[in-house]
C-alpha positions in Angstrom: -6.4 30.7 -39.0 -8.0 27.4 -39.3 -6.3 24.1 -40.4 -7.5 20.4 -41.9 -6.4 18.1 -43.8 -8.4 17.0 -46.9 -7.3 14.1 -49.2 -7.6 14.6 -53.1 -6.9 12.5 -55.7 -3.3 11.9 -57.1 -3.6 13.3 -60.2 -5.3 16.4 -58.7 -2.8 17.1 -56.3 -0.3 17.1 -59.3 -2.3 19.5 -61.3 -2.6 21.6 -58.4 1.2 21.1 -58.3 1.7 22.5 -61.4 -0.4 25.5 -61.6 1.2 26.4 -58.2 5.0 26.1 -59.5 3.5 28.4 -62.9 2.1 30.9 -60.8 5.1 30.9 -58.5 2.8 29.9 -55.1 2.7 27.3 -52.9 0.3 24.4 -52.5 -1.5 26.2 -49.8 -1.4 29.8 -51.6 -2.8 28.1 -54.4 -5.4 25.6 -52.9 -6.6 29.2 -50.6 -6.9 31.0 -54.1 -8.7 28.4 -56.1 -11.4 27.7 -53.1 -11.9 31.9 -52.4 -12.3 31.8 -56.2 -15.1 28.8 -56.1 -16.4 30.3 -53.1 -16.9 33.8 -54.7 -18.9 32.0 -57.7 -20.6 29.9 -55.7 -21.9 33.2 -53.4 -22.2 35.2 -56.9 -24.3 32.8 -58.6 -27.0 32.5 -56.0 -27.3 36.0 -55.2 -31.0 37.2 -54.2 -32.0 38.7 -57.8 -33.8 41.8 -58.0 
């Protein structure tokens, strides 16, 4: 499994916070949910059509 270190803003990182403590993760379960989540929409939205 790969690490880095990426710097957000403050208030981000408290948000993040937050939804992690509501959804009973940690910062890391949450931040890997959120970006397979993006990631998924990104690779969704730009599909080949037809």
């Amino acid at each position: 499994m790969a690490t880095f270190t990426v710097r957000i803003p403050d208030d981000l990182h408290q948000r993040v916070k937050h939804i992690a403590a509501a959804e009973d993760r940690s910062m890391n379960a949450q931040l890997v949910h959120l970006l397979k989540r993006a990631v998924s929409e990104y690779e969704r939205d730009r599909a080949p059509k037809g």
